[in-house]
PDB file of N, CA, C and O in Angstrom:
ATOM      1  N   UNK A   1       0.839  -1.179   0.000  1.00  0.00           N
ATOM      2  CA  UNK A   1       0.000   0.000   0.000  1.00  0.00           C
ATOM      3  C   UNK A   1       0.888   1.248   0.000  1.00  0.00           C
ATOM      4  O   UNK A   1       1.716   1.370   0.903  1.00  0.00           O
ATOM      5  N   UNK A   2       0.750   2.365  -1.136  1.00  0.00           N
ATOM      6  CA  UNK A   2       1.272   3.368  -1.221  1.00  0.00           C
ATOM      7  C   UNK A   2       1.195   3.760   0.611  1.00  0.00           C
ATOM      8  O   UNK A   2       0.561   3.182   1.494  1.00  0.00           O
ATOM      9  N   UNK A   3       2.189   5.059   0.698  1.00  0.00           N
ATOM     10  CA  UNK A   3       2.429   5.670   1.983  1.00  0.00           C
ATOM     11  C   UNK A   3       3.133   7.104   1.805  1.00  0.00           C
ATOM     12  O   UNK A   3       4.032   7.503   1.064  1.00  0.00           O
ATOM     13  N   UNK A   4       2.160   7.855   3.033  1.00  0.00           N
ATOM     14  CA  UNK A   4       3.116   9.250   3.022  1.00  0.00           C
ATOM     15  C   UNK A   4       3.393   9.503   4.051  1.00  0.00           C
ATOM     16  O   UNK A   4       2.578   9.321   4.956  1.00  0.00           O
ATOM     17  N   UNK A   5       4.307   9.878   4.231  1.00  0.00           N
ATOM     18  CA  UNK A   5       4.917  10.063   5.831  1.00  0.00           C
ATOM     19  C   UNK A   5       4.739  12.147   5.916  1.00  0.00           C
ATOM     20  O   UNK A   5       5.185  12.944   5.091  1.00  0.00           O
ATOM     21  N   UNK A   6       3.914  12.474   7.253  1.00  0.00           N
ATOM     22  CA  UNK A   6       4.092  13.725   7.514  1.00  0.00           C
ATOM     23  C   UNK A   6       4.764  13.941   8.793  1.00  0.00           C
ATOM     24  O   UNK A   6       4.450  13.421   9.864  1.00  0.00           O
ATOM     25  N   UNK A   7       6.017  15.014   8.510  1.00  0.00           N
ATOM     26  CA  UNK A   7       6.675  14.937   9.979  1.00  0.00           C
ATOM     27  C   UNK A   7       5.856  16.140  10.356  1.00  0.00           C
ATOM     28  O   UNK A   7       5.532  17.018   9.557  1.00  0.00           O
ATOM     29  N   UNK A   8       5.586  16.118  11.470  1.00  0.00           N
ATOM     30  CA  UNK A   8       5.011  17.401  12.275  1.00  0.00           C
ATOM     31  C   UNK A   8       5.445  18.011  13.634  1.00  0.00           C
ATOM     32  O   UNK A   8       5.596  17.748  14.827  1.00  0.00           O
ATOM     33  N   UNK A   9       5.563  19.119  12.581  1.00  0.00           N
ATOM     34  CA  UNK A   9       6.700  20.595  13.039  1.00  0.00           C
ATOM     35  C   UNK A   9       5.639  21.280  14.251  1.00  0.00           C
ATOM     36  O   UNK A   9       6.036  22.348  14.716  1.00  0.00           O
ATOM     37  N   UNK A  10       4.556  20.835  14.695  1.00  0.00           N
ATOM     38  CA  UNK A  10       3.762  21.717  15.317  1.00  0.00           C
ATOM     39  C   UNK A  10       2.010  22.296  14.194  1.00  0.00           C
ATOM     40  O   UNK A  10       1.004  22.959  14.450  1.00  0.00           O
ATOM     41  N   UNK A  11       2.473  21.646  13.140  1.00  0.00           N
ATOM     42  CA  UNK A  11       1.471  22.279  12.154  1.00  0.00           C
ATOM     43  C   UNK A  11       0.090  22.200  12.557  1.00  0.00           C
ATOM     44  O   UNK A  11      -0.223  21.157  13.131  1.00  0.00           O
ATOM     45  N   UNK A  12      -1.269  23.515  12.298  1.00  0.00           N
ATOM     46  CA  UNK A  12      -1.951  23.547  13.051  1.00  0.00           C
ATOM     47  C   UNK A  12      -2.740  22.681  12.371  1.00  0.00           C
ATOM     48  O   UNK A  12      -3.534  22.109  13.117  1.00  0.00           O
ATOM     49  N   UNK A  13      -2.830  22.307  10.985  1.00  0.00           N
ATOM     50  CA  UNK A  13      -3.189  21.608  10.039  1.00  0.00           C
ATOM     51  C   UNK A  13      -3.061  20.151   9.842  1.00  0.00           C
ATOM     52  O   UNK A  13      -3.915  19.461   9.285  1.00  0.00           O
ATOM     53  N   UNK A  14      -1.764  19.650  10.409  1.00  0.00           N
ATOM     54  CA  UNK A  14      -1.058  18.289  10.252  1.00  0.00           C
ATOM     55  C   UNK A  14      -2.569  17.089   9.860  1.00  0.00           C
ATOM     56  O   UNK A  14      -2.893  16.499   8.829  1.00  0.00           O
ATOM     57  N   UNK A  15      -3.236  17.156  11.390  1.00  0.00           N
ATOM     58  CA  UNK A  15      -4.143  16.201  11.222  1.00  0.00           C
ATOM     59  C   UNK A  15      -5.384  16.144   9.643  1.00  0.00           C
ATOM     60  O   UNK A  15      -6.017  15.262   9.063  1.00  0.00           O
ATOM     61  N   UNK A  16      -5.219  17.425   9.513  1.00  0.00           N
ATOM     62  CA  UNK A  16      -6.331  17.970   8.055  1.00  0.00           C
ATOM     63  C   UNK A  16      -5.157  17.436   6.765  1.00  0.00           C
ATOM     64  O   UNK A  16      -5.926  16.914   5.957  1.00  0.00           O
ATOM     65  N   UNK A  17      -4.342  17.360   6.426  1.00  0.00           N
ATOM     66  CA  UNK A  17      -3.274  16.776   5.287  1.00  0.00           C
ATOM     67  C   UNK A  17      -3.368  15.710   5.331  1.00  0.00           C
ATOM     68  O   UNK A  17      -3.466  15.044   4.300  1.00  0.00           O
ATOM     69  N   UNK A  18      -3.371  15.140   6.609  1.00  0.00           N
ATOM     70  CA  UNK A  18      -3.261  13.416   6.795  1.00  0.00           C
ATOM     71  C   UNK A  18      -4.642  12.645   5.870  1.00  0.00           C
ATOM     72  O   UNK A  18      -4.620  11.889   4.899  1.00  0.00           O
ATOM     73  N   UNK A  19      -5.982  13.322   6.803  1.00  0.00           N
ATOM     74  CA  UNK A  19      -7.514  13.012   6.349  1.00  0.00           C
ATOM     75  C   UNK A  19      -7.323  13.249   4.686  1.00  0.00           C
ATOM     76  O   UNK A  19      -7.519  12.338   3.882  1.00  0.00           O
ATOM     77  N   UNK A  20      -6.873  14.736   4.260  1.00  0.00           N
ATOM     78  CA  UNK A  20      -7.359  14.666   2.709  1.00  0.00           C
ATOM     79  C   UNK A  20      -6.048  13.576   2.195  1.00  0.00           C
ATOM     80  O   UNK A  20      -6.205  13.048   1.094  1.00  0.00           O
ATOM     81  N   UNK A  21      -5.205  13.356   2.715  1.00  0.00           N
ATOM     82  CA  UNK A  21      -4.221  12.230   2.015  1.00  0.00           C
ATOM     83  C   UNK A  21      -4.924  10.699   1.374  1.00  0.00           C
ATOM     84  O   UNK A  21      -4.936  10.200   0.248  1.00  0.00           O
ATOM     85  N   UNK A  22      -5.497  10.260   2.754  1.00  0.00           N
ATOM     86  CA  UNK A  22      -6.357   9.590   3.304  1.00  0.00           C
ATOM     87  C   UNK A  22      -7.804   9.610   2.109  1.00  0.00           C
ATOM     88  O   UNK A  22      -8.264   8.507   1.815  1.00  0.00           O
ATOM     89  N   UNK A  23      -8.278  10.535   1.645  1.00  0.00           N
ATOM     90  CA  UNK A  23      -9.449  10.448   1.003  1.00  0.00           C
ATOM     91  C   UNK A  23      -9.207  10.513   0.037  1.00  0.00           C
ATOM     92  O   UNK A  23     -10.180  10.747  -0.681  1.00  0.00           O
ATOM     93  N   UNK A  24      -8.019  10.389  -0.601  1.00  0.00           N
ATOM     94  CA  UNK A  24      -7.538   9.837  -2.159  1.00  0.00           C
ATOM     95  C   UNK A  24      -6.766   8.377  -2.018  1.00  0.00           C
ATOM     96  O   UNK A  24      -5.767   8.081  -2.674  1.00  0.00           O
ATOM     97  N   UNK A  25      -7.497   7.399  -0.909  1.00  0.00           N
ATOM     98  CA  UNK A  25      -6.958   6.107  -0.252  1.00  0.00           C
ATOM     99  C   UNK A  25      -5.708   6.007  -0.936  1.00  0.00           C
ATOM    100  O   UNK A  25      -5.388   5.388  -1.951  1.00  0.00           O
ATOM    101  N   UNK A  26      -4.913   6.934   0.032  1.00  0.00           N
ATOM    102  CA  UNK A  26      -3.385   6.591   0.230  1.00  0.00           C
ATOM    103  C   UNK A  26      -3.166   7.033   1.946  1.00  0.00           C
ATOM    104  O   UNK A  26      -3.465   8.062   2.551  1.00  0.00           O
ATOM    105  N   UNK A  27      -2.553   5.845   2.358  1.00  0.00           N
ATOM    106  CA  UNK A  27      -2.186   5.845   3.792  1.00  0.00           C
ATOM    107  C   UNK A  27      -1.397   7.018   4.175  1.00  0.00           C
ATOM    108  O   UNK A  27      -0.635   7.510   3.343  1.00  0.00           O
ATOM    109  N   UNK A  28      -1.479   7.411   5.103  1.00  0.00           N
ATOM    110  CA  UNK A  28      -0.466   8.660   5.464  1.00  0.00           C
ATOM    111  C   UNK A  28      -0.178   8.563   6.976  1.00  0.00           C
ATOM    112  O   UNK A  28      -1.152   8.705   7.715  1.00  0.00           O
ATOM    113  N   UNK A  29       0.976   8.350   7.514  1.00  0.00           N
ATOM    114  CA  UNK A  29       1.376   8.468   8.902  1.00  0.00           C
ATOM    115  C   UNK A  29       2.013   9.364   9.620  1.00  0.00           C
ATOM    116  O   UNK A  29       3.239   9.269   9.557  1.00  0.00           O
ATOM    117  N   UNK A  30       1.624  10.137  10.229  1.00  0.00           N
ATOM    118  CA  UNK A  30       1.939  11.097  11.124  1.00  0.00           C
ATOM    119  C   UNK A  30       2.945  11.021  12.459  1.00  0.00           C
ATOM    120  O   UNK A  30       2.573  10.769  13.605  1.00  0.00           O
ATOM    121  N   UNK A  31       4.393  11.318  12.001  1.00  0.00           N
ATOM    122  CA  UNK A  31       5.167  11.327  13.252  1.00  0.00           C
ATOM    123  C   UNK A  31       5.789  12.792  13.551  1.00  0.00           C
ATOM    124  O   UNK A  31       5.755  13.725  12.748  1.00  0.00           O
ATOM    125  N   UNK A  32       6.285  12.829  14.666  1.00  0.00           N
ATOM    126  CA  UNK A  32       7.405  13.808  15.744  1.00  0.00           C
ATOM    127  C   UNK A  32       7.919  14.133  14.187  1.00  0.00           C
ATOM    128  O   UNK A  32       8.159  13.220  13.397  1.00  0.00           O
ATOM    129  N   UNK A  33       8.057  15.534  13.848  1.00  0.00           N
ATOM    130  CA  UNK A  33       9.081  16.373  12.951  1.00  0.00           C
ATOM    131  C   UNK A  33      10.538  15.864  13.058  1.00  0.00           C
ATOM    132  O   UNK A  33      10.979  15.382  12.014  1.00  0.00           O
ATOM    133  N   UNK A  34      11.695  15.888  14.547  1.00  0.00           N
ATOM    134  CA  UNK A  34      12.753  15.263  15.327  1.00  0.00           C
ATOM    135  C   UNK A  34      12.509  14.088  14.858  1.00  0.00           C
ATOM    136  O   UNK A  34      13.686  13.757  14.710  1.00  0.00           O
ATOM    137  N   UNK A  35      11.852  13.086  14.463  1.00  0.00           N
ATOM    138  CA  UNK A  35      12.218  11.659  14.755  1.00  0.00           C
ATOM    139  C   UNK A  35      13.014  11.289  13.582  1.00  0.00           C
ATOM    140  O   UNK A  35      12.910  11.742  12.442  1.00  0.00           O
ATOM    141  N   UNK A  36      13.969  10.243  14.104  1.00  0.00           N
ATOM    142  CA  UNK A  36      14.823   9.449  12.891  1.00  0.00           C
ATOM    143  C   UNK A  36      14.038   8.472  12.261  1.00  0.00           C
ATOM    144  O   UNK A  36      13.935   7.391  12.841  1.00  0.00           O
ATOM    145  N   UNK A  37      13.191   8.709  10.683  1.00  0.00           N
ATOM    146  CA  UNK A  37      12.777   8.260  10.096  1.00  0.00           C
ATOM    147  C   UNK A  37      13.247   7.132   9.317  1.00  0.00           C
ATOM    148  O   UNK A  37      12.545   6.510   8.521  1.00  0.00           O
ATOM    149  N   UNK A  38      14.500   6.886   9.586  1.00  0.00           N
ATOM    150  CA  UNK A  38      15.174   5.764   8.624  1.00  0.00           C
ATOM    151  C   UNK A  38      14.623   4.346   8.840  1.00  0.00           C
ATOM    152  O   UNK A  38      14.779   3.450   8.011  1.00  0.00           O
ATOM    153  N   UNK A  39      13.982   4.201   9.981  1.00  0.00           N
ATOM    154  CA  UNK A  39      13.208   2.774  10.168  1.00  0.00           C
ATOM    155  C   UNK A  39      11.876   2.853   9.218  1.00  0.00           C
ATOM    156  O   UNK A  39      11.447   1.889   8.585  1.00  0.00           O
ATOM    157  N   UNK A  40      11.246   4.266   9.223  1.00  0.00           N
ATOM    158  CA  UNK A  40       9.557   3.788   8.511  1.00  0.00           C
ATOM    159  C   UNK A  40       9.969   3.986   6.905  1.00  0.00           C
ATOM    160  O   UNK A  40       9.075   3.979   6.059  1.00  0.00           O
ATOM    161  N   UNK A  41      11.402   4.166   6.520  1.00  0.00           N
ATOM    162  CA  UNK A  41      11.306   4.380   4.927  1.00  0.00           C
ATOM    163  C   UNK A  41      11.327   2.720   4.347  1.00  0.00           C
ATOM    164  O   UNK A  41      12.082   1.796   4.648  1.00  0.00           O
ATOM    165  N   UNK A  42      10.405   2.766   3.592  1.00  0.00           N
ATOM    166  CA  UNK A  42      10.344   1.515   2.876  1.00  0.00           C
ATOM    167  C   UNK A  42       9.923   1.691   1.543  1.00  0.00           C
ATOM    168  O   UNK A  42       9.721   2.855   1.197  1.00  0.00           O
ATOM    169  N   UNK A  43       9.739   0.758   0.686  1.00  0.00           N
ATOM    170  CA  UNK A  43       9.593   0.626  -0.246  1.00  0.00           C
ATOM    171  C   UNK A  43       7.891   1.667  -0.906  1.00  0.00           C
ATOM    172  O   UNK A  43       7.613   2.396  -1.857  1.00  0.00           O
ATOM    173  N   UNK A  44       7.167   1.091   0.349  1.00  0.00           N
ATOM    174  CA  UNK A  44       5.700   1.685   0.426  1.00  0.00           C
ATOM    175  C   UNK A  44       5.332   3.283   0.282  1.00  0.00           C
ATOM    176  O   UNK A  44       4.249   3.789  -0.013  1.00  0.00           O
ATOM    177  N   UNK A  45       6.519   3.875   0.569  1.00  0.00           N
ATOM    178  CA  UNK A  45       6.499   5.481   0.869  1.00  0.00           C
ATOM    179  C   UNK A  45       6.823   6.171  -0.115  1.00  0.00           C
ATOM    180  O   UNK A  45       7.975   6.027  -0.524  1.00  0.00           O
ATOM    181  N   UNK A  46       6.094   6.955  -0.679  1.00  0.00           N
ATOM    182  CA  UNK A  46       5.891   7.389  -1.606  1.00  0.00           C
ATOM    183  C   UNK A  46       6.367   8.806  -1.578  1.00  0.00           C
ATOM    184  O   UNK A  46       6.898   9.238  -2.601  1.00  0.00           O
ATOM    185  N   UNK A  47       6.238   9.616  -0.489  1.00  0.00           N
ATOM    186  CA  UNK A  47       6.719  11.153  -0.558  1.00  0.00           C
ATOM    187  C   UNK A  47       6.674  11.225   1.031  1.00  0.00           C
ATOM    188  O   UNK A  47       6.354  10.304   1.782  1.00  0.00           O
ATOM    189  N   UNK A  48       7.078  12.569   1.399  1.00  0.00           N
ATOM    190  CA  UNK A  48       7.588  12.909   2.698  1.00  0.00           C
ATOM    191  C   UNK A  48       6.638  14.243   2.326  1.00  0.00           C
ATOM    192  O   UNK A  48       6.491  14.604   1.158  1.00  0.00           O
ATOM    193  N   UNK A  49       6.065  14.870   3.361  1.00  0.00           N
ATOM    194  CA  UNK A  49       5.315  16.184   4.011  1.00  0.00           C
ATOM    195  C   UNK A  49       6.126  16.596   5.242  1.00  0.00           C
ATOM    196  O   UNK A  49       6.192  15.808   6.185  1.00  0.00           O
ATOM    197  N   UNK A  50       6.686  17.662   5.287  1.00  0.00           N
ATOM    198  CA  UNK A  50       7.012  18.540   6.444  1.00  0.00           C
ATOM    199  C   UNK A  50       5.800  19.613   6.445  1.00  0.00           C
ATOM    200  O   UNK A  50       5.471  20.373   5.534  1.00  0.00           O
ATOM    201  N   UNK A  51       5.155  19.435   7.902  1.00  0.00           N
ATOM    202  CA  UNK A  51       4.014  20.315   8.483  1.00  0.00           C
ATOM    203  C   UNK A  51       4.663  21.230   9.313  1.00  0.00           C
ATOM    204  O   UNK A  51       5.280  20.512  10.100  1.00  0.00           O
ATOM    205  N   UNK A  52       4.886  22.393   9.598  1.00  0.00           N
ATOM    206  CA  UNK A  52       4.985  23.293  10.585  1.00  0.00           C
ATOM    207  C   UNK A  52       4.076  24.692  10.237  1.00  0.00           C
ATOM    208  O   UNK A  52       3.402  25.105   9.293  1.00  0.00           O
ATOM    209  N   UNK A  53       4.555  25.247  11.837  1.00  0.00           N
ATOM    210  CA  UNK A  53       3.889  26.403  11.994  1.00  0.00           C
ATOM    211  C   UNK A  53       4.656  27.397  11.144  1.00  0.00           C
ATOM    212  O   UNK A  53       5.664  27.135  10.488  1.00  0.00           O
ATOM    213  N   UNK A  54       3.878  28.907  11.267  1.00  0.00           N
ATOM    214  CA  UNK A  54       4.656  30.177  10.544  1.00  0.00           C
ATOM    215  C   UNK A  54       5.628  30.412  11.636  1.00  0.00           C
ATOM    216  O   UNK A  54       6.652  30.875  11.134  1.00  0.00           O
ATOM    217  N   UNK A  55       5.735  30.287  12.902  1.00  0.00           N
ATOM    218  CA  UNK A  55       6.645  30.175  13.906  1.00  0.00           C
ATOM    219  C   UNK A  55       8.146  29.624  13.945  1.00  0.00           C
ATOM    220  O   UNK A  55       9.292  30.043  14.109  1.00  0.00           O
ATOM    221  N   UNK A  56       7.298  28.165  13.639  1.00  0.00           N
ATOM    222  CA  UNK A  56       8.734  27.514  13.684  1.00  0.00           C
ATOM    223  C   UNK A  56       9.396  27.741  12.461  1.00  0.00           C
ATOM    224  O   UNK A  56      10.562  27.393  12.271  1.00  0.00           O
ATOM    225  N   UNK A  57       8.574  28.413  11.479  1.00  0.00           N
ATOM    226  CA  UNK A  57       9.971  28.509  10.123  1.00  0.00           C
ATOM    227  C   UNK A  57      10.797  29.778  10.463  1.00  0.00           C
ATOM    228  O   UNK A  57      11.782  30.207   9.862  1.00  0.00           O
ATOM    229  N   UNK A  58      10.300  30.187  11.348  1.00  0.00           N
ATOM    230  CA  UNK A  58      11.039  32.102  11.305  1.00  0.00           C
ATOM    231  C   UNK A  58      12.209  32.208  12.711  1.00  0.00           C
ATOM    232  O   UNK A  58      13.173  32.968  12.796  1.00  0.00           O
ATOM    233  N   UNK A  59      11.737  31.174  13.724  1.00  0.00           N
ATOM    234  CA  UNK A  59      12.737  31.291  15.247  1.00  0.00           C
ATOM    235  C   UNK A  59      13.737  30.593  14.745  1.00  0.00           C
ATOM    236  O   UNK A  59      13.885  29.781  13.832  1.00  0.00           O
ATOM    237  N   UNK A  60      14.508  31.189  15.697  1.00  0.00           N
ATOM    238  CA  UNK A  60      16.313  30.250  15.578  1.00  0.00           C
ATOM    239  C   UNK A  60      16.267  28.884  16.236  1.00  0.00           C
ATOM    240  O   UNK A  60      17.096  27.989  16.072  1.00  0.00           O
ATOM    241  N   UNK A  61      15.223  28.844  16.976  1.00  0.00           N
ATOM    242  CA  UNK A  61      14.641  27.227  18.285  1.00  0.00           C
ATOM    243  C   UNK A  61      14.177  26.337  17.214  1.00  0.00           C
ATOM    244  O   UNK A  61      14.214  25.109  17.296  1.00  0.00           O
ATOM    245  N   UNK A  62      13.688  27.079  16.089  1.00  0.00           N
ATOM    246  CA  UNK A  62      12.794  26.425  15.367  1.00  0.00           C
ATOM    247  C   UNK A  62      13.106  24.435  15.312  1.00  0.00           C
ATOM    248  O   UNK A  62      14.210  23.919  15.137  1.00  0.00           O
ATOM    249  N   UNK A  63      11.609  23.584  15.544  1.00  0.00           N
ATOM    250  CA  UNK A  63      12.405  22.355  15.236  1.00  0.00           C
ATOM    251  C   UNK A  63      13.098  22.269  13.726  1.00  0.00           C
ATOM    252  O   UNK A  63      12.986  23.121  12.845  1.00  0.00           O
ATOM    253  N   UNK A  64      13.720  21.225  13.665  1.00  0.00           N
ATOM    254  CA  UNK A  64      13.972  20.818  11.968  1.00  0.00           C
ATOM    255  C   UNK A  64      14.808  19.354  12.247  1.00  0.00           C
ATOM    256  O   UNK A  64      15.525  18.988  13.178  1.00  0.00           O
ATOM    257  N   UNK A  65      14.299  18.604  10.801  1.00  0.00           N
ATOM    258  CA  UNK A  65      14.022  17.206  10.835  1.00  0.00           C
ATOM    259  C   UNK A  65      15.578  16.946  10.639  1.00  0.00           C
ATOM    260  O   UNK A  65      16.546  17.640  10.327  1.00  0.00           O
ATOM    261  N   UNK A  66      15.348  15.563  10.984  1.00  0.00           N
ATOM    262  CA  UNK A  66      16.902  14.677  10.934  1.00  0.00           C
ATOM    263  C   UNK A  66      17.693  14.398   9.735  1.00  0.00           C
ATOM    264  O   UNK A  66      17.593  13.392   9.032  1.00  0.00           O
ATOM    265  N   UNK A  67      18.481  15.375   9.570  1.00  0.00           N
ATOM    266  CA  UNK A  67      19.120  16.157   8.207  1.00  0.00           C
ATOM    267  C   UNK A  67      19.284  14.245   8.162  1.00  0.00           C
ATOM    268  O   UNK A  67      18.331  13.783   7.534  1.00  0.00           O
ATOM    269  N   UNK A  68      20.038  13.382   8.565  1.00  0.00           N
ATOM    270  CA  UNK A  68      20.768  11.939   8.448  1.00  0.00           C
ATOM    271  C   UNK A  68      19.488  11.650   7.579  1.00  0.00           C
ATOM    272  O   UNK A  68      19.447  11.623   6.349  1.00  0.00           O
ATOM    273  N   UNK A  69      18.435  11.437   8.474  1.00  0.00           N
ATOM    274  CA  UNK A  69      17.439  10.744   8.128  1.00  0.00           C
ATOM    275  C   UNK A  69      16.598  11.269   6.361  1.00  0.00           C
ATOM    276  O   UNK A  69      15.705  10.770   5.677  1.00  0.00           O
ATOM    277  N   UNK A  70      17.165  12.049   6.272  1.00  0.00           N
ATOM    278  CA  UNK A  70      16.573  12.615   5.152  1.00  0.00           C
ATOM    279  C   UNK A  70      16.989  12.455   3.987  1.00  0.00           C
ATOM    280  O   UNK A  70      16.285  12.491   2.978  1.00  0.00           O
ATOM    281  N   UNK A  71      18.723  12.175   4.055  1.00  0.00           N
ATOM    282  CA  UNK A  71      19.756  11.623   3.403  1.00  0.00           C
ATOM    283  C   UNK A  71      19.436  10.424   3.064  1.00  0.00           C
ATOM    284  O   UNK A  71      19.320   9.964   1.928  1.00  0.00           O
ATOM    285  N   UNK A  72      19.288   9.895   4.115  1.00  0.00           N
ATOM    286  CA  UNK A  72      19.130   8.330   3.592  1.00  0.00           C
ATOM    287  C   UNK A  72      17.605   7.871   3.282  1.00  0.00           C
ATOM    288  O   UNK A  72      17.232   6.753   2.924  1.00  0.00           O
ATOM    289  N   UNK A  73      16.864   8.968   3.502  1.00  0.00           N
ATOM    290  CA  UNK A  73      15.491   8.762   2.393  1.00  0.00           C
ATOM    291  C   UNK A  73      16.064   8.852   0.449  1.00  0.00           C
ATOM    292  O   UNK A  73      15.954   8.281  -0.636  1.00  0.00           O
ATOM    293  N   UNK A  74      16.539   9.741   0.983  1.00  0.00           N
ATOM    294  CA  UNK A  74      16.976  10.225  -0.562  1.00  0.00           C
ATOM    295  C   UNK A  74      17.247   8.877  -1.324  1.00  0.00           C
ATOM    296  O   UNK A  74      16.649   8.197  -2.157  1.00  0.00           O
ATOM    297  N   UNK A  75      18.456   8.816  -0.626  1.00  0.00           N
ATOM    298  CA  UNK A  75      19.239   7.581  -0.857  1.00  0.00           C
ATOM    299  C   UNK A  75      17.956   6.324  -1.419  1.00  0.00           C
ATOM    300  O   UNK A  75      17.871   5.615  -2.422  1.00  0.00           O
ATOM    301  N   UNK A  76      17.545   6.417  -0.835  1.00  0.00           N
ATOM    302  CA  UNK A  76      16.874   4.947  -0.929  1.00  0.00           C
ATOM    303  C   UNK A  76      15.769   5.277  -2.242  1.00  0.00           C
ATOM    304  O   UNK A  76      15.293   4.436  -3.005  1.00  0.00           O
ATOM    305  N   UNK A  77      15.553   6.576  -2.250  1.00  0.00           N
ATOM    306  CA  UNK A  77      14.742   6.753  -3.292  1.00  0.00           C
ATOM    307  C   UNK A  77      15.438   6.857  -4.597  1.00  0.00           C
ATOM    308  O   UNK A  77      14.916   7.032  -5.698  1.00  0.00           O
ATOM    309  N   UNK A  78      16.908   6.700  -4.261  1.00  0.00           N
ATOM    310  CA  UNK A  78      17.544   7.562  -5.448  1.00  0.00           C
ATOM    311  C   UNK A  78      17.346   8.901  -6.118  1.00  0.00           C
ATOM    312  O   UNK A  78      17.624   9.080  -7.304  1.00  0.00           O
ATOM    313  N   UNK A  79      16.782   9.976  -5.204  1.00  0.00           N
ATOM    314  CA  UNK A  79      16.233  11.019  -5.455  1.00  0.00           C
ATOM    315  C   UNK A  79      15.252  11.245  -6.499  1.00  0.00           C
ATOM    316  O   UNK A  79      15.408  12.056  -7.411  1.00  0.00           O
ATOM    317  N   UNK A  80      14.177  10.463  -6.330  1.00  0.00           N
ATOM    318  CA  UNK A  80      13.264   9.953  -6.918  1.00  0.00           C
ATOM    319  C   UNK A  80      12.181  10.715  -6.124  1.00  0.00           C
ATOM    320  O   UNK A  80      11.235  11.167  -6.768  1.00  0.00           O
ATOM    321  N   UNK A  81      12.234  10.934  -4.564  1.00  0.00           N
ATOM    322  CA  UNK A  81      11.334  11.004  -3.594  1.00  0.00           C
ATOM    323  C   UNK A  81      10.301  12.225  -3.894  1.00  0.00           C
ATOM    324  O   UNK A  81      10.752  12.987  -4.749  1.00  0.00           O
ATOM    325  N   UNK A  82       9.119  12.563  -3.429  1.00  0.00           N
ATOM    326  CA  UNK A  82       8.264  13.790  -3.331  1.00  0.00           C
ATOM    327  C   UNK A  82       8.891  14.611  -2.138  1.00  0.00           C
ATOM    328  O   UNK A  82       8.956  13.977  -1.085  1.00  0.00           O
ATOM    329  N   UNK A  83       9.307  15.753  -2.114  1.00  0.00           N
ATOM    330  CA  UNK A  83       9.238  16.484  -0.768  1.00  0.00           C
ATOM    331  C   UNK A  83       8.604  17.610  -1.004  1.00  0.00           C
ATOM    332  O   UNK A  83       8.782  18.296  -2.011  1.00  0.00           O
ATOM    333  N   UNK A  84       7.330  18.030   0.493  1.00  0.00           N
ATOM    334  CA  UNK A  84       6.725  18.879   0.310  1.00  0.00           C
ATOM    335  C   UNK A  84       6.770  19.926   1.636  1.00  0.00           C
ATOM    336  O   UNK A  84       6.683  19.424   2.757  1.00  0.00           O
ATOM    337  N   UNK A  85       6.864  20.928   1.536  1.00  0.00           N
ATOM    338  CA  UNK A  85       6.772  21.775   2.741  1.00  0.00           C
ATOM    339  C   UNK A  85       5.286  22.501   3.078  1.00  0.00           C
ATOM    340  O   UNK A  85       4.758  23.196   2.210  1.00  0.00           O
ATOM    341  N   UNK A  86       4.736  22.329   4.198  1.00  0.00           N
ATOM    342  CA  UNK A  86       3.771  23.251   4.195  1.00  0.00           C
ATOM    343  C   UNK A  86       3.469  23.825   5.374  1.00  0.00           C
ATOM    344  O   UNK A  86       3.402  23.055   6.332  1.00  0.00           O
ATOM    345  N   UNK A  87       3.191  25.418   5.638  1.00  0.00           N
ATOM    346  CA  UNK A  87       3.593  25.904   6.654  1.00  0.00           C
ATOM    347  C   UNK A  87       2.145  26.698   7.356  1.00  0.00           C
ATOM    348  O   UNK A  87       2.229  27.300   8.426  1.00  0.00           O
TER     349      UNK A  87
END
């Protein structure tokens, strides 16, 4: 089953991306923005969503995802992958 992974930055929206993901039946899983994603990349995953606030893109605190982990999405996609930002 296709898959989209959304990391969430705080986004006030996150859960509303997931549902409309969801209503074009494609699975979408919602984790921690911080988390090391290199365990849920599989074959199944189709694109990556970064959710945050207008906050966290503008502070110096701001979170931001696991540069490693993002690498080795790539990697595995052969830079093939979807990445989407939405704030």
């Amino acid at each position: 089953m296709d898959r989209i992974l959304i990391l969430d930055f705080g986004g006030q929206t996150t859960q509303l991306i997931g549902k409309r993901i969801r209503d074009f039946e494609v699975y979408s899983e919602i984790v921690p923005g911080d988390c090391d994603i290199k365990g849920l990349i599989d074959g199944d995953v189709k694109g990556i969503i970064l959710s945050g606030s207008p906050d966290s893109a503008w502070t110096v605190e701001a979170p931001t995802p696991d540069a490693l982990s993002l690498i080795a999405a790539c990697r595995f996609w052969e830079f093939a992958a979807v990445f989407i930002s939405l704030c």
